[in-house]
Backbone bond lengths (Angstrom), bond angles and torsions (degrees), N, CA, C in turn:
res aa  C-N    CA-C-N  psi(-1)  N-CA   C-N-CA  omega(-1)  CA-C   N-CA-C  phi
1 X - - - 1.460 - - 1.529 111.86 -
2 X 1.267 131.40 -53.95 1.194 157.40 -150.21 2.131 100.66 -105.45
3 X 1.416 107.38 -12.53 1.440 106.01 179.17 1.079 119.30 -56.08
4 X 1.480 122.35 -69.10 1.503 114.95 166.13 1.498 144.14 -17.54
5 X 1.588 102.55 -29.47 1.811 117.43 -177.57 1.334 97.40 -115.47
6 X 1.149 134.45 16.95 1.990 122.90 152.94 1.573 107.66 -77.02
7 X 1.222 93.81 148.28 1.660 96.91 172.91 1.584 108.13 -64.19
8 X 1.380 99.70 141.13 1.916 91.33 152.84 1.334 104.48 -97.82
9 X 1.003 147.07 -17.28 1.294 145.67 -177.28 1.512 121.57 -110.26
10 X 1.412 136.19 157.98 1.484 135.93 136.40 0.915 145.28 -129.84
11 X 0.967 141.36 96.75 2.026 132.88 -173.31 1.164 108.56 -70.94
12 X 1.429 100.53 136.23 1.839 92.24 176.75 1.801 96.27 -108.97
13 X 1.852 108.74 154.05 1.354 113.20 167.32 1.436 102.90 -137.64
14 X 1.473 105.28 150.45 1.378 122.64 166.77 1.323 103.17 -97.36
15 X 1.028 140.86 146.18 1.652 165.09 -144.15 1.837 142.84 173.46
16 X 1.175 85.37 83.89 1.303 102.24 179.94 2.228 111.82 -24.07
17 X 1.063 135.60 152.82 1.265 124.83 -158.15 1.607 101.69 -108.56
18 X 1.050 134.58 129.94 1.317 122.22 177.87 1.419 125.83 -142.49
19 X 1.283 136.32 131.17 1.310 134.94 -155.89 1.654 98.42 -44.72
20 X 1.514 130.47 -92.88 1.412 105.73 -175.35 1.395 123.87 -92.54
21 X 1.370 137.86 138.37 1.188 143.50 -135.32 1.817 116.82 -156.77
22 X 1.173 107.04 92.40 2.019 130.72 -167.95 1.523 88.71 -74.99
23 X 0.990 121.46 -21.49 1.827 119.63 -148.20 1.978 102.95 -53.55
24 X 1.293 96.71 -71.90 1.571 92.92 171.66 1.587 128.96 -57.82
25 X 1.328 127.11 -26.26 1.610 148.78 147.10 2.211 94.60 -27.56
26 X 1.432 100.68 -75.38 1.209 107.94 179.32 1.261 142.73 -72.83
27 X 1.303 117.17 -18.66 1.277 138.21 142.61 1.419 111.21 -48.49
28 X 1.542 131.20 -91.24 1.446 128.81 -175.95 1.484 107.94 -47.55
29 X 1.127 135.14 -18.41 1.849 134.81 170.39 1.080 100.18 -61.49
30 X 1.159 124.82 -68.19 1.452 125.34 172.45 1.944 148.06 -48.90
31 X 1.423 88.99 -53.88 1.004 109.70 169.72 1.609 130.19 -60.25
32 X 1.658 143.19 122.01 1.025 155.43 -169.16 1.619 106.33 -57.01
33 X 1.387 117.48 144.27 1.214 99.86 177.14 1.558 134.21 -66.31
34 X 1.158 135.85 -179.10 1.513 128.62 -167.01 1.554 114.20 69.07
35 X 1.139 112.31 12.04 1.574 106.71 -162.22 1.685 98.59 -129.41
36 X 1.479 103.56 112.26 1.618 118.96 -173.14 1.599 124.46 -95.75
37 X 0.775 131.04 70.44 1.641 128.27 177.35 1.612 109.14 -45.34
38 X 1.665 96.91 130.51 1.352 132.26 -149.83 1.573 102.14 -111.25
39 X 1.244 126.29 86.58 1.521 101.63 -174.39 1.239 135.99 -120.99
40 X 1.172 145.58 104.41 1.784 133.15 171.73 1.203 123.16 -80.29
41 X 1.825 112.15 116.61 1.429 100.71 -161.67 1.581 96.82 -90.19
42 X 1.606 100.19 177.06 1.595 105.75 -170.46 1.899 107.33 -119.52
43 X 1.231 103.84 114.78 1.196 95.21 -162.86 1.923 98.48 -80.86
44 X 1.450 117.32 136.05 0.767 123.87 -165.72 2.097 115.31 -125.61
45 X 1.361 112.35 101.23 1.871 103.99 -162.92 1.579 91.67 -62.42
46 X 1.181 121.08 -46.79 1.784 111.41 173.14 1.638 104.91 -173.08
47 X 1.222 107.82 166.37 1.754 111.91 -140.07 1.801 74.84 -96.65
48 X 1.399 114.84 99.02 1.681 146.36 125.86 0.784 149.26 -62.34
49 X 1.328 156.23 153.51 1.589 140.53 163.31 1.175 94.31 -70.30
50 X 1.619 138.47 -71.95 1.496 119.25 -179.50 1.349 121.51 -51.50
51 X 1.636 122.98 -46.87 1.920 79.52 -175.00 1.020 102.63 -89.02
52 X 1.675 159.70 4.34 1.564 117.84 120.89 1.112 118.68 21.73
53 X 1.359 90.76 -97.01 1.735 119.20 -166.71 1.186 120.83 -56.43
54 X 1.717 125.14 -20.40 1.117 133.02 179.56 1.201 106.07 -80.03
55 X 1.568 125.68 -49.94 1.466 131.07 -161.21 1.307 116.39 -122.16
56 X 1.230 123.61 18.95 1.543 131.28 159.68 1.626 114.77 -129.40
57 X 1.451 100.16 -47.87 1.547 91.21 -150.49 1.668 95.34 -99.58
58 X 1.322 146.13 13.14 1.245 156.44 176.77 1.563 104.57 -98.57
59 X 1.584 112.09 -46.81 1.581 109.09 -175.45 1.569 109.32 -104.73
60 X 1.664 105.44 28.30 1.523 89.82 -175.29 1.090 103.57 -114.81
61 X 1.389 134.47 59.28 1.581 139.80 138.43 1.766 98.74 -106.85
62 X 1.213 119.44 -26.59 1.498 111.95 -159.62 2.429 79.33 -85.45
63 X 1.063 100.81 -41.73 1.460 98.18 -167.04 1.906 110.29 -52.82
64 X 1.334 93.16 -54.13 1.572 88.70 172.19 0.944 122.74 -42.61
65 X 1.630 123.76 -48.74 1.226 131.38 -156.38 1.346 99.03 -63.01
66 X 1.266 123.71 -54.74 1.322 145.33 -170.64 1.765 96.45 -47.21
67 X 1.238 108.14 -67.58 1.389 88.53 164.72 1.320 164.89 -108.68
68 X 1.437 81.79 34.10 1.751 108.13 158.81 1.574 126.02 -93.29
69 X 1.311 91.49 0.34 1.706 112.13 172.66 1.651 107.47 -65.62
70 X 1.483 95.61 -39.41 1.512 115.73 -153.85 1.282 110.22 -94.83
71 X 1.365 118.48 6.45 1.353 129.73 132.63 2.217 89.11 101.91
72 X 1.489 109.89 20.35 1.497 111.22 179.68 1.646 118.02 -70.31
73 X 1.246 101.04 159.99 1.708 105.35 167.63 1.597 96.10 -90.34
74 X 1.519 113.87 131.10 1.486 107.90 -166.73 1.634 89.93 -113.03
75 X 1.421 112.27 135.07 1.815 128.35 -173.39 1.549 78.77 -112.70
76 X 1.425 101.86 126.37 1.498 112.67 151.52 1.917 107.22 -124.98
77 X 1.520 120.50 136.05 1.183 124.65 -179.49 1.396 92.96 -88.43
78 X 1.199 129.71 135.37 1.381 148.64 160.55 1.157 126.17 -67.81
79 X 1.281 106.89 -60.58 1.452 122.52 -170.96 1.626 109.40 107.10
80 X 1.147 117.20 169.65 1.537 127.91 -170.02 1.323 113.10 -70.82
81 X 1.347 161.08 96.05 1.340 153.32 151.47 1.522 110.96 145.17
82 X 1.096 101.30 175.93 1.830 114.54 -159.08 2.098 92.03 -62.19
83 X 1.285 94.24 -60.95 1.477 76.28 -176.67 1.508 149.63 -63.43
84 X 1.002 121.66 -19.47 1.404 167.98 113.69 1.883 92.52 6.89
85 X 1.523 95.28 -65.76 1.434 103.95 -168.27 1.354 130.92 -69.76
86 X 1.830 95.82 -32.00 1.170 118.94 169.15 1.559 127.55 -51.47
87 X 1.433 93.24 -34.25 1.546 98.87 -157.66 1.300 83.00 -118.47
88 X 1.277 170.78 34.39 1.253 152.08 76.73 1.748 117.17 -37.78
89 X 0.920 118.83 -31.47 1.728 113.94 168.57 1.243 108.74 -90.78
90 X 1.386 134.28 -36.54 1.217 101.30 160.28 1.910 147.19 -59.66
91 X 0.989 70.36 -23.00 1.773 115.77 179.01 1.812 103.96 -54.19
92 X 1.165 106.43 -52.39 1.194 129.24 -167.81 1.712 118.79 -67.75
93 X 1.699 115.94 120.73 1.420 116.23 -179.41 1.181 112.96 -69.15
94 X 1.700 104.53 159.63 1.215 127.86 170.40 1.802 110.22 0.82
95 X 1.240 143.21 134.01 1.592 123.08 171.16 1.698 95.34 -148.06
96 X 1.558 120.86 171.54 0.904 110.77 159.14 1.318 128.92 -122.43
97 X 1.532 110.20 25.65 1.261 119.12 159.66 1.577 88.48 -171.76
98 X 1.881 108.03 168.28 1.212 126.42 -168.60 1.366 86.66 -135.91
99 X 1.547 108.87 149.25 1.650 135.75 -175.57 1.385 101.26 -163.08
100 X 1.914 94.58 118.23 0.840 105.28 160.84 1.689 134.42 -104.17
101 X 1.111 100.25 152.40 1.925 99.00 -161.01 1.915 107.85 -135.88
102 X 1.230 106.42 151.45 1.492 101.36 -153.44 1.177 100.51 165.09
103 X 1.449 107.11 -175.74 1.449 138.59 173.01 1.328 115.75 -125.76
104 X 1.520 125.69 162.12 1.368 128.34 -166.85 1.418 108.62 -167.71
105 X 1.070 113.85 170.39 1.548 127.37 170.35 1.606 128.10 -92.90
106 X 1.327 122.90 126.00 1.410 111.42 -157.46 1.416 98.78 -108.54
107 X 1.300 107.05 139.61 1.748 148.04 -131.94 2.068 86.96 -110.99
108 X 1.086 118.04 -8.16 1.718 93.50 -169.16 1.989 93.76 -151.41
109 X 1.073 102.70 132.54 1.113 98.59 169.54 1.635 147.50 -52.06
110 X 1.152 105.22 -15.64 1.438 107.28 161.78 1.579 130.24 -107.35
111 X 1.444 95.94 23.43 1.832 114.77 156.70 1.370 112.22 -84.32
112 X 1.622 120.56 120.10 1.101 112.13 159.67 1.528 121.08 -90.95
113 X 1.413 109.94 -162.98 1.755 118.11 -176.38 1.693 86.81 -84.52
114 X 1.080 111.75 130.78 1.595 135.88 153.99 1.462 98.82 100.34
115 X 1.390 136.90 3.94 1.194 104.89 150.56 2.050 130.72 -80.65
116 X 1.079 105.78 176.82 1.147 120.40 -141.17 1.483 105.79 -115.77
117 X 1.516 130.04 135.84 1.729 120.01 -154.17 1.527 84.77 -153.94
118 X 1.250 106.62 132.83 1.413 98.95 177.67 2.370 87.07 -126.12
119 X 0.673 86.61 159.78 1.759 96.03 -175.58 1.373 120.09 -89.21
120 X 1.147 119.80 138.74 1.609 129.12 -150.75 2.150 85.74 -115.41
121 X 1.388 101.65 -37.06 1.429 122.41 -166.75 1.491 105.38 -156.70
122 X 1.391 108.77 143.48 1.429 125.69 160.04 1.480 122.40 -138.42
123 X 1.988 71.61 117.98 2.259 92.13 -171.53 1.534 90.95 -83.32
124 X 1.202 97.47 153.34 1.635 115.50 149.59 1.221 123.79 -102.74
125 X 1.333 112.79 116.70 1.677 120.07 -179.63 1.838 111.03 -82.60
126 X 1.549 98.74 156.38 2.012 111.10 -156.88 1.709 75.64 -99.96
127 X 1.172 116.26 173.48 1.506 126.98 173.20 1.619 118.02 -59.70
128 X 1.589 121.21 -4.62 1.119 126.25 175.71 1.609 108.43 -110.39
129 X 0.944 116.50 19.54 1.292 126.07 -179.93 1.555 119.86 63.02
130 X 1.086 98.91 39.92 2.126 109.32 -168.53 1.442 94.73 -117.79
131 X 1.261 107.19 137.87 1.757 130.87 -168.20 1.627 82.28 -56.67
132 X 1.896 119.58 153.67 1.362 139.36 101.86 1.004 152.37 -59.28
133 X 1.620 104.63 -131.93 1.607 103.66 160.62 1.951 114.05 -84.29
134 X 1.319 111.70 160.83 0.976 118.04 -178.89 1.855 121.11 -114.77
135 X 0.767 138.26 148.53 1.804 152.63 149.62 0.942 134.30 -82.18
136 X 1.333 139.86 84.61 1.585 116.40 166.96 1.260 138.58 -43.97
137 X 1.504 135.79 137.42 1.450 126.50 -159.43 1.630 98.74 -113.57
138 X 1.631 122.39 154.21 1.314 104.31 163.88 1.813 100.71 -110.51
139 X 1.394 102.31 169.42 1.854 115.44 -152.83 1.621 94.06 -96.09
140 X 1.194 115.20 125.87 1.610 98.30 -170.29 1.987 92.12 -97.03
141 X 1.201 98.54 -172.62 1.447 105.40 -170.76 1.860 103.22 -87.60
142 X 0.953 115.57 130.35 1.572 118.48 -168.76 1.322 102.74 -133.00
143 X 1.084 146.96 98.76 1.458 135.46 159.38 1.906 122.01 -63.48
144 X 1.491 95.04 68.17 1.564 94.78 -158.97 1.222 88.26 -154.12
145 X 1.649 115.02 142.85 1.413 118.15 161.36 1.368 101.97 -73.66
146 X 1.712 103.72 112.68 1.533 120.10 154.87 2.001 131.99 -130.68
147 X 1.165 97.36 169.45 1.819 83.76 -169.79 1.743 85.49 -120.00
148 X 1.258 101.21 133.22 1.419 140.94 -171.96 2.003 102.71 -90.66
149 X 1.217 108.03 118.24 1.784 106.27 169.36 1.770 82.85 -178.73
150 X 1.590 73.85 -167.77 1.666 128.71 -179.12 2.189 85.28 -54.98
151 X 1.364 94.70 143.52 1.751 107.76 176.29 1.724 83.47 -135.80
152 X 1.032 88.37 124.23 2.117 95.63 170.38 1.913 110.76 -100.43
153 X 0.998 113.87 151.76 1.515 111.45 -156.55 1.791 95.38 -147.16
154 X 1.273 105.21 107.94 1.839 135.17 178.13 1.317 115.24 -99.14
155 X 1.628 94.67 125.69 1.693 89.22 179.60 2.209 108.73 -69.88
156 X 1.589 88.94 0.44 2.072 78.92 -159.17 1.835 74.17 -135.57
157 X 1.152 98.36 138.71 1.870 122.24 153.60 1.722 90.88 -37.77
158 X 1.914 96.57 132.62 1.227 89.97 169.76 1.435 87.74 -118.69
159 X 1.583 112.35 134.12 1.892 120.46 -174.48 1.556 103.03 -111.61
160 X 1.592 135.01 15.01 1.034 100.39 -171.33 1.690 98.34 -144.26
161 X 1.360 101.11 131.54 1.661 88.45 171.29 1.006 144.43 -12.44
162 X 1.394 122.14 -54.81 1.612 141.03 -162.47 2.207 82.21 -86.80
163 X 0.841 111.98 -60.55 1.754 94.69 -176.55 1.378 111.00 -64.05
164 X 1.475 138.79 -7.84 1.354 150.29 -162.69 1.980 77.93 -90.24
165 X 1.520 102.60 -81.78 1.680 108.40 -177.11 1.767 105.58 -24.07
166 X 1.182 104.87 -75.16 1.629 105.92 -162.66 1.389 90.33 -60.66
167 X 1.207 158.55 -45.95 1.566 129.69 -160.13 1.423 111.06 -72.55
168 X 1.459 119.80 -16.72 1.599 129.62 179.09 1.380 99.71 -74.73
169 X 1.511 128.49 -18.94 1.357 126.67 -161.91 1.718 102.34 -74.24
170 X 1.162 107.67 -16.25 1.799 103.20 167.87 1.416 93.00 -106.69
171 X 1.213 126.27 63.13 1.701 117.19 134.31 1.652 127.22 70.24
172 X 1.809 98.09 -0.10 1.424 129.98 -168.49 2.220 99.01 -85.60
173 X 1.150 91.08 136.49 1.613 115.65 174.99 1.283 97.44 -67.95
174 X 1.381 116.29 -84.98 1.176 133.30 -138.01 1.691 104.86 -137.89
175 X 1.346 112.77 141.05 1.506 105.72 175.54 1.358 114.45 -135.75
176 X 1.603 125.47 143.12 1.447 110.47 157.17 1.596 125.04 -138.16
177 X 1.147 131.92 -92.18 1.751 128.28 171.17 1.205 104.15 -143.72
178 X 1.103 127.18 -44.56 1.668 118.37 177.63 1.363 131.71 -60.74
179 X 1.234 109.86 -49.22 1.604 112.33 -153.12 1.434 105.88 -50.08
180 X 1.204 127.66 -37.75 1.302 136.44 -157.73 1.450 110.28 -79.45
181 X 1.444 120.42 -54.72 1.753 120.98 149.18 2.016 108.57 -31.49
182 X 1.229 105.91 -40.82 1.538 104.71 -171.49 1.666 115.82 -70.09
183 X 1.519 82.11 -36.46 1.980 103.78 172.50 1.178 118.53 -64.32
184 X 1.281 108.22 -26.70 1.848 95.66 -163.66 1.807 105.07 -103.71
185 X 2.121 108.26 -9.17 1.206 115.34 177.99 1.698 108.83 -64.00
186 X 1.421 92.96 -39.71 1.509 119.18 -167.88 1.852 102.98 -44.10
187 X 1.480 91.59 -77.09 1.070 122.31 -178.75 1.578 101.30 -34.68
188 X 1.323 120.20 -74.78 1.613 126.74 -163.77 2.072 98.44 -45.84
189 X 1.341 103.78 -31.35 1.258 103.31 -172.32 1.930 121.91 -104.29
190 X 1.321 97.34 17.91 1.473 120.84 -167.68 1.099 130.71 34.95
191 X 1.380 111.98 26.14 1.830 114.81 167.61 1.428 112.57 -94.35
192 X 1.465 99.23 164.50 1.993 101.13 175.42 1.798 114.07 -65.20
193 X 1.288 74.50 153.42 2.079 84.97 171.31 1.732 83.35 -123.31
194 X 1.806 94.44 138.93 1.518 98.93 149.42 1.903 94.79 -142.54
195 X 1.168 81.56 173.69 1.612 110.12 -150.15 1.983 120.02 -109.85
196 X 1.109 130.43 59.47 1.458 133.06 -177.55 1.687 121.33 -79.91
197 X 1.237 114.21 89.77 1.825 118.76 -162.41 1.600 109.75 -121.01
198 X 0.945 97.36 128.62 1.907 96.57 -178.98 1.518 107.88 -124.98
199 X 1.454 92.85 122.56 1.478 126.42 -158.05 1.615 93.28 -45.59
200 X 1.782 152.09 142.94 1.022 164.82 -155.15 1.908 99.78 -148.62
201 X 0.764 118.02 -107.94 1.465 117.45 167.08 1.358 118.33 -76.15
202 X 1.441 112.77 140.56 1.457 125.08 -171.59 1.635 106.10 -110.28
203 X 1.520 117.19 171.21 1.085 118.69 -149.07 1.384 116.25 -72.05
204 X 1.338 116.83 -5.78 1.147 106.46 -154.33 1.737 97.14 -104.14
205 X 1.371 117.80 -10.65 1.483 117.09 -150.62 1.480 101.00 -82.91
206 X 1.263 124.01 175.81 1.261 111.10 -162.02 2.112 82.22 -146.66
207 X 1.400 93.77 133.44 1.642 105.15 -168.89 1.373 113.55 -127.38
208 X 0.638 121.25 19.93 1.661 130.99 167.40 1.583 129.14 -65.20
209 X 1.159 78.36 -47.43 1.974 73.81 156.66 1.391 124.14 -109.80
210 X 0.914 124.65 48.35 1.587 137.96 150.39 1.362 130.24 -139.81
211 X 1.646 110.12 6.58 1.342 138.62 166.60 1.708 85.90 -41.33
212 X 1.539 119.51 -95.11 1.097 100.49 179.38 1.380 159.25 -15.57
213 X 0.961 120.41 -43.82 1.639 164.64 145.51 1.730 91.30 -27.97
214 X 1.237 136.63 -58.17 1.505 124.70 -137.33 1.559 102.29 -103.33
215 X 1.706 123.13 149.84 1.387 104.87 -141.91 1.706 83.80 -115.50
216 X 1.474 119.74 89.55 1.102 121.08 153.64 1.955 130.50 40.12
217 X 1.344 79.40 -83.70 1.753 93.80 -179.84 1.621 117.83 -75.67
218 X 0.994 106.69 -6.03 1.715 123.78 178.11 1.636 121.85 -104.35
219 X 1.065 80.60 -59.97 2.421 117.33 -179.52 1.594 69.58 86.05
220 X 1.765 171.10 58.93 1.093 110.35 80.97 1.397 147.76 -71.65
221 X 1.664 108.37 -174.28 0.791 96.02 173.67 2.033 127.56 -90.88
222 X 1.679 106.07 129.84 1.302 134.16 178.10 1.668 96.76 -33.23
223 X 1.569 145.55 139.14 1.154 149.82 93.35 1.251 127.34 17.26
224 X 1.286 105.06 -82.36 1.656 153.38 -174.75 1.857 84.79 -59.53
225 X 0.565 92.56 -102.23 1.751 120.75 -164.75 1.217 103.22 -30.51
226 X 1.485 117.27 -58.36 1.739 122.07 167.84 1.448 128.79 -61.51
227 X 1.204 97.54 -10.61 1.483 114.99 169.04 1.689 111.72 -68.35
228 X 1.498 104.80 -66.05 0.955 142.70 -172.53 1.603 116.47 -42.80
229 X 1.433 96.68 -57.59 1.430 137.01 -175.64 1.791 114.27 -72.32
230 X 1.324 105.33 -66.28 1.473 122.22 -153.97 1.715 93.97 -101.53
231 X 1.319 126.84 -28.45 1.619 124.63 169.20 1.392 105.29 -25.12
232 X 1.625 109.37 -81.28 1.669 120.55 -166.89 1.311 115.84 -47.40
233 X 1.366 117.06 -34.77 1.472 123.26 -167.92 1.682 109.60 -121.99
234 X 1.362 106.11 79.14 1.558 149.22 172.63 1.618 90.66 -18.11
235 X 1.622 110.18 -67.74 1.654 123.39 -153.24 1.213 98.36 -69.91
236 X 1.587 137.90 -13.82 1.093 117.19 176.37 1.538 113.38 -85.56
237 X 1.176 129.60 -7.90 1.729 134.19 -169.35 1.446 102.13 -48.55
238 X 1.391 142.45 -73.83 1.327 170.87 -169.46 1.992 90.10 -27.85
239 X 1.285 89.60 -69.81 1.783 99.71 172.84 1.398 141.45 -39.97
240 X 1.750 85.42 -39.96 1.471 105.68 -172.72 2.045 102.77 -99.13
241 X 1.376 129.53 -4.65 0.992 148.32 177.47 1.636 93.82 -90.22
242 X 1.086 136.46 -61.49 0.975 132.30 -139.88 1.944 96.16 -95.27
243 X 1.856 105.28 -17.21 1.328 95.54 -173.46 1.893 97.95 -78.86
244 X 1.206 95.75 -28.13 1.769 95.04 -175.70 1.169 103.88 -70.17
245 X 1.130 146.59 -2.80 1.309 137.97 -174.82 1.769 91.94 -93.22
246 X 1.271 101.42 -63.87 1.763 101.35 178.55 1.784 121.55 -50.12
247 X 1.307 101.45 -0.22 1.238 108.78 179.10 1.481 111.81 -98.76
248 X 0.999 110.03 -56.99 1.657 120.92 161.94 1.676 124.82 -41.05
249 X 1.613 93.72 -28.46 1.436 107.85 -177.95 1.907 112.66 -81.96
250 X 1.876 95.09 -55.10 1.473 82.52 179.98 1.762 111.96 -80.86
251 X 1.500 116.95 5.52 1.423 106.17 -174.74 1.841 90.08 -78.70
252 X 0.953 139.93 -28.29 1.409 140.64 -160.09 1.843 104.06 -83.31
253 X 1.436 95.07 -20.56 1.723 90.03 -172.59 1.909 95.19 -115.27
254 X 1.278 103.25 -1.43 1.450 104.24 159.51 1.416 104.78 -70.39
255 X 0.949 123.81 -63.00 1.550 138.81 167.42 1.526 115.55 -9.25
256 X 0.998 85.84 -74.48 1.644 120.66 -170.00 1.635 93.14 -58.11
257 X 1.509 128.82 -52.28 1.583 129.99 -172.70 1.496 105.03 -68.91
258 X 1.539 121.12 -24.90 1.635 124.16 -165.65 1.497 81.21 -75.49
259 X 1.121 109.06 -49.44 1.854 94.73 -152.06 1.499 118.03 -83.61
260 X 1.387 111.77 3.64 1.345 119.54 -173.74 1.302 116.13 -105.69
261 X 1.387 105.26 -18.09 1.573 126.06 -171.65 1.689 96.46 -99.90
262 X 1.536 130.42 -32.86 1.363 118.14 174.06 1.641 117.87 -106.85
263 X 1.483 116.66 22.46 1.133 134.36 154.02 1.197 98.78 -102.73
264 X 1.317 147.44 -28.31 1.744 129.47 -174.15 1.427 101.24 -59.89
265 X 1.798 114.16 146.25 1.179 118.93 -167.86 1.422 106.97 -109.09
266 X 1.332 116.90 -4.23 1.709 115.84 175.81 1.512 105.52 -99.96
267 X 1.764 111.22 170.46 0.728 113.49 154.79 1.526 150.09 -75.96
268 X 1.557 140.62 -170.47 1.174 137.00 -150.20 1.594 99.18 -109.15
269 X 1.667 90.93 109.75 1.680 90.49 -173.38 1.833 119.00 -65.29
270 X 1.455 91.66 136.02 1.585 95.99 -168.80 1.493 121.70 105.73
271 X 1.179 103.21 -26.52 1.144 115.69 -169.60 1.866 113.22 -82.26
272 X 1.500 119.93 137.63 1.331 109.97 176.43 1.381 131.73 -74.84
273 X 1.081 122.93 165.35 1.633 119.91 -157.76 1.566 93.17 -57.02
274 X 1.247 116.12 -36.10 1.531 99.14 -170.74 1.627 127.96 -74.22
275 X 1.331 105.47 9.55 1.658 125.12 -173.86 1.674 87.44 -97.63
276 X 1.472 129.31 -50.30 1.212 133.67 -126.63 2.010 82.20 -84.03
277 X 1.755 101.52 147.30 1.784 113.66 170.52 1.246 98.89 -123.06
């Protein structure tokens, strides 16, 4: 009777507690139906480096656990770059599959900003942009026009054409910094990695001078920093206008892939029964 209105899905979040609070308001707006937000809030006396440490980052192996009991899809934000990634997957409980999700730079000229690449394989690129070792990815179910390949994975932002060319030279779509930290967690722990990335800069753009500009723990772009940065040097504005626009663009069709991919009701093709929810 009552089947229809159970979740098929759950995300779990940790969340600091705060007198007024949109968070769940914006969550269910968004979110596809069947899909239940899971939450433990974090009581916080005021945002410190110690109680941090007191009330998040001390009980947050016992917190996960707690809600991985509860049977959630657990989203952890990483942050921008290989290391970042590292230590969020290691970080990370027991799972039975890893997905990585993001933005990236597109590797071939007839990718634009907001399309959508999910990974067939993930190479790891050497500091010269020449393939390593590789991963197989499995293709999760997407109800979305997307193009399926090779995802290439850099320990450093690559900003410049000529490194955009050579990382395409292994056969790779799209590239960014994580996946490959996510691949090799996977791997050590023998579950599937699959791969959901929406193209952000395209091949041709050239990012070198607004490298500075971009705020690390986000990959947008900083206020502060672009101020700072891009003020003195006039000719770069046009670039840095046009990258925030592409940011706004694939964050909206990022959007659009989160909620379609944790509303899909099958499982992850390729993937072994023990990946499959």
């Amino acid at each position: 009777m009552f089947e229809p209105y159970l979740p098929k899905h759950k995300v779990g979040v940790l969340l600091p507690l705060s007198i007024i609070d949109n968070a769940a308001y914006e969550f269910y707006r968004l979110a596809p139906p069947g899909v239940m937000q899971v939450m433990i809030p974090i009581g916080l006396a005021e945002f410190s480096p110690g109680d941090v440490e007191r009330a998040l980052l001390k009980p947050l192996a016992a917190n996960l656990d707690k809600l991985m009991e509860r049977g959630v899809s657990l989203v952890v934000q990483s942050g921008m770059g290989a290391e970042r990634a590292i230590a969020a997957a290691r970080a990370a409980p027991a799972a039975e599959l890893f997905l990585s999700l993001g933005c990236g730079g597109g590797l071939l000229p007839w990718l634009r900003t907001g399309d959508v690449v999910v990974a067939t394989e993930v190479v790891r690129l050497d500091p010269s942009c020449r393939p390593g070792a590789s991963m197989a990815a499995v293709v999760p179910p997407l109800e979305l026009a997307v193009h399926a390949g090779v995802v290439a994975s850099s320990d450093a932002p690559l900003v410049t054409t000529a490194e955009k060319t050579a990382a395409a030279g292994c056969g790779a779509l799209l590239v960014d910094m994580e996946s490959w930290a996510l691949a090799a967690e996977a791997h050590r722990r023998g579950v599937p990695l699959a791969v959901v990335r929406v193209v952000l800069d395209v091949a041709g753009d050239e990012l070198g001078a607004l490298a500075d500009a971009i705020d690390i723990e986000t990959g947008d772009i900083d206020p502060w920093r672009a101020a700072r940065v891009l003020l003195p040097r006039p000719w770069t504005w046009p670039a840095a206008l046009q990258l925030a626009r592409q940011q706004s663009e694939a964050a909206e069709r990022l959007t659009e892939a989160v909620s379609l991919l944790f509303g899909a009701r099958t499982g992850f093709a390729g993937a072994p029964a023990a990946a499959r929810r």
